[in-house]
Residue frames as qw, qx, qy, qz and C-alpha x, y, z in Angstrom:
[[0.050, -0.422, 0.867, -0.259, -39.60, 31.87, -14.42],
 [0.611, -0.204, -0.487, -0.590, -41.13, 28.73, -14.39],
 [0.260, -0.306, 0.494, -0.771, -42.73, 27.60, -11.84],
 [0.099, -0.190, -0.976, -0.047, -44.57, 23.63, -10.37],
 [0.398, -0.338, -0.465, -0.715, -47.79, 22.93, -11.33],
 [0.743, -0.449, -0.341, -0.361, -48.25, 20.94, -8.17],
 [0.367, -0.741, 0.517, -0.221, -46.54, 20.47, -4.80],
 [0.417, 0.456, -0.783, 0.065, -44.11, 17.92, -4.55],
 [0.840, -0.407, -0.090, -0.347, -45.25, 15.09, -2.17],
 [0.386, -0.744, 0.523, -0.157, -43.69, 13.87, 0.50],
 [0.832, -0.009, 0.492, 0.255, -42.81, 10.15, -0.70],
 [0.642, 0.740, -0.006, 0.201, -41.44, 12.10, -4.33],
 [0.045, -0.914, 0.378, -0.142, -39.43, 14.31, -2.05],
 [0.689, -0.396, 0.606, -0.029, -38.06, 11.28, 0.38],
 [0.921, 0.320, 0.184, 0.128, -37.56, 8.99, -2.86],
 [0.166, 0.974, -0.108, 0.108, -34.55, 11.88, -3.24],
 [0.307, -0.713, 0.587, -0.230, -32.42, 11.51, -0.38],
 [0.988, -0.110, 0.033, -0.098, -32.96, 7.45, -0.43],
 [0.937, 0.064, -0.182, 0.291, -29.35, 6.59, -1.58],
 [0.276, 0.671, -0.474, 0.499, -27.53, 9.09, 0.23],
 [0.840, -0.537, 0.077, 0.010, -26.24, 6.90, 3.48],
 [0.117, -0.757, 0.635, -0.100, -23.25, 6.31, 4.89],
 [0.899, 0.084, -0.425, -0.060, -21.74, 2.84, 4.18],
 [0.464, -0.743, 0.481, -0.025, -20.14, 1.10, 7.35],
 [0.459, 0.595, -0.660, -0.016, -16.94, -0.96, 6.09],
 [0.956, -0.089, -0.118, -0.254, -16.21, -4.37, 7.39],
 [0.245, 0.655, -0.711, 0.079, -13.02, -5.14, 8.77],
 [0.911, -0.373, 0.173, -0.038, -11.76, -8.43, 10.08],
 [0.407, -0.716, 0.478, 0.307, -8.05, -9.60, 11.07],
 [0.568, 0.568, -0.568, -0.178, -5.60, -10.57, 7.86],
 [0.986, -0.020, -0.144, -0.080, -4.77, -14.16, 8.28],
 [0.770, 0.285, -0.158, 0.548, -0.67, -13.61, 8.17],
 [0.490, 0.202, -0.296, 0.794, -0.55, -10.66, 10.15],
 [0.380, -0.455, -0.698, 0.402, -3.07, -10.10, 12.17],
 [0.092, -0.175, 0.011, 0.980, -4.04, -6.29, 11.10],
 [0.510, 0.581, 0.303, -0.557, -7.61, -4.87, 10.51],
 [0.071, -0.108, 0.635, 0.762, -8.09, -5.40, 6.91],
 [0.604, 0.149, 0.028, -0.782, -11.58, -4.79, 4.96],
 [0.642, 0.126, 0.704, -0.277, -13.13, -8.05, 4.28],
 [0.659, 0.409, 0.487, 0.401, -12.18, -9.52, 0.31],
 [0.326, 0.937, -0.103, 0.072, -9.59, -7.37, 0.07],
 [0.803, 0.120, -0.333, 0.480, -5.92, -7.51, 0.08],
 [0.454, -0.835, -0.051, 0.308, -4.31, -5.97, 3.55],
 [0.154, 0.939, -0.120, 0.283, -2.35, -3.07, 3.37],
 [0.551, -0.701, 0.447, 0.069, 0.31, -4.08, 5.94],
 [0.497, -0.541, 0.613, 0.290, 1.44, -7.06, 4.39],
 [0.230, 0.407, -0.612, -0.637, 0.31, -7.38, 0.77],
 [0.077, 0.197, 0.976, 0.048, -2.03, -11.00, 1.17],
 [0.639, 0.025, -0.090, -0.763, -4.79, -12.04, -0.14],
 [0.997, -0.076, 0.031, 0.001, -6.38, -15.75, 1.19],
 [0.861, -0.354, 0.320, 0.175, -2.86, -16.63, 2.09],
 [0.677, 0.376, 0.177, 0.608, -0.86, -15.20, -1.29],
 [0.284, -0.429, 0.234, 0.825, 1.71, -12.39, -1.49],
 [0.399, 0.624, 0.585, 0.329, 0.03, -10.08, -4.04],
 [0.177, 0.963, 0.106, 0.172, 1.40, -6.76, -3.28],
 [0.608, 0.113, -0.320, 0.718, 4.75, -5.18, -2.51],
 [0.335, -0.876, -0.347, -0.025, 4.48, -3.14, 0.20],
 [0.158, -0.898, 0.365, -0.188, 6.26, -0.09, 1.81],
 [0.613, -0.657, 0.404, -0.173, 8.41, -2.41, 3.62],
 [0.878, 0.376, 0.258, 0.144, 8.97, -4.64, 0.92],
 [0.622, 0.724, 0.063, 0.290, 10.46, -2.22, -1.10],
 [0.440, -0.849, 0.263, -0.132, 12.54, -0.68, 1.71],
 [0.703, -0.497, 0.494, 0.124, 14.32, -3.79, 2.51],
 [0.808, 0.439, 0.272, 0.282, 14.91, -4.60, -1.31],
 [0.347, 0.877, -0.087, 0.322, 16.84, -1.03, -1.50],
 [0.328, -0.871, 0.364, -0.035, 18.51, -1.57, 1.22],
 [0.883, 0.063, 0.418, 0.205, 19.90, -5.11, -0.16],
 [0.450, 0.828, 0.180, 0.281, 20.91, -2.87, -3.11],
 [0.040, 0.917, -0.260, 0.301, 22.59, -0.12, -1.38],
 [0.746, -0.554, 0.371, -0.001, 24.55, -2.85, 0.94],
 [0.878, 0.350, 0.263, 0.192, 25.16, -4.65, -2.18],
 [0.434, 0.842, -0.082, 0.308, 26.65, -1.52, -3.87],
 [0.314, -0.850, 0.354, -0.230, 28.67, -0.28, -0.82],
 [0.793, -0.372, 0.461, 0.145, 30.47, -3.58, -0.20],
 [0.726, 0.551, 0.283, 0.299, 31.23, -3.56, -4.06],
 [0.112, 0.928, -0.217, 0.281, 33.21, -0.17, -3.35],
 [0.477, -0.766, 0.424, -0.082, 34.93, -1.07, 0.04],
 [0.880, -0.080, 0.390, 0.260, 36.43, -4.27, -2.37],
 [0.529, 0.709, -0.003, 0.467, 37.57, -1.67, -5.08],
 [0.043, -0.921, 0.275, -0.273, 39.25, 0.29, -2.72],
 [0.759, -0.573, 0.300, 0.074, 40.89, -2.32, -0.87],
 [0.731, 0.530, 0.293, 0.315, 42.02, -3.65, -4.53],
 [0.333, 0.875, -0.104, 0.337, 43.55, 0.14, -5.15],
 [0.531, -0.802, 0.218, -0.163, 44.86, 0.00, -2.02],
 [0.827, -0.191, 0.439, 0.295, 46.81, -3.46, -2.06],
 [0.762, 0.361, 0.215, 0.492, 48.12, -2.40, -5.59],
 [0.111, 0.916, -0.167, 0.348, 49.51, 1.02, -4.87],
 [0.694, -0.619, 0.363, 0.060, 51.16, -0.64, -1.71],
 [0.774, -0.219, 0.425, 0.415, 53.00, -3.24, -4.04],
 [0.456, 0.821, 0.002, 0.343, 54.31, -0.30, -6.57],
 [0.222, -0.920, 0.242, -0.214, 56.11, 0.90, -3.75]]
């Protein structure tokens, strides 16, 4: 088994460990909405970056499906009224 010729000194050893730290993150408030956000990066709440829309967020996409599903649902209650009014004037 092999086995060091000499002992490891104490600046070799310490030269080891040097880059393990802990990095502390920067946050400061998002311009548009006033949430923590890391510092040149785009916030997570509302998708800006300097003052542009650059992401779609949870909430985004939410209210777009519901537009969708409101869309769809009013698109039914006019087919049915439609079936409705023309079965009435068979009779």
């Amino acid at each position: 088994m092999p086995v060091p010729k000499r002992k490891t000194s104490k600046s070799r050893k310490n030269k080891r460990s040097a880059g393990k730290k802990a990095i502390v993150l920067n946050f400061s408030k998002c311009p548009t909405c006033s949430a923590p956000a890391q510092a040149h990066a785009v916030c997570n709440e509302c998708g800006h970056y300097k003052g542009v829309k650059v992401l779609r967020t949870k909430t985004d996409r939410l209210y777009e499906r519901n537009k969708v599903r409101q869309a769809a649902s009013q698109a039914n209650s006019s087919k049915e009224v439609q079936e409705v009014s023309a079965e009435s004037k068979e009779k």
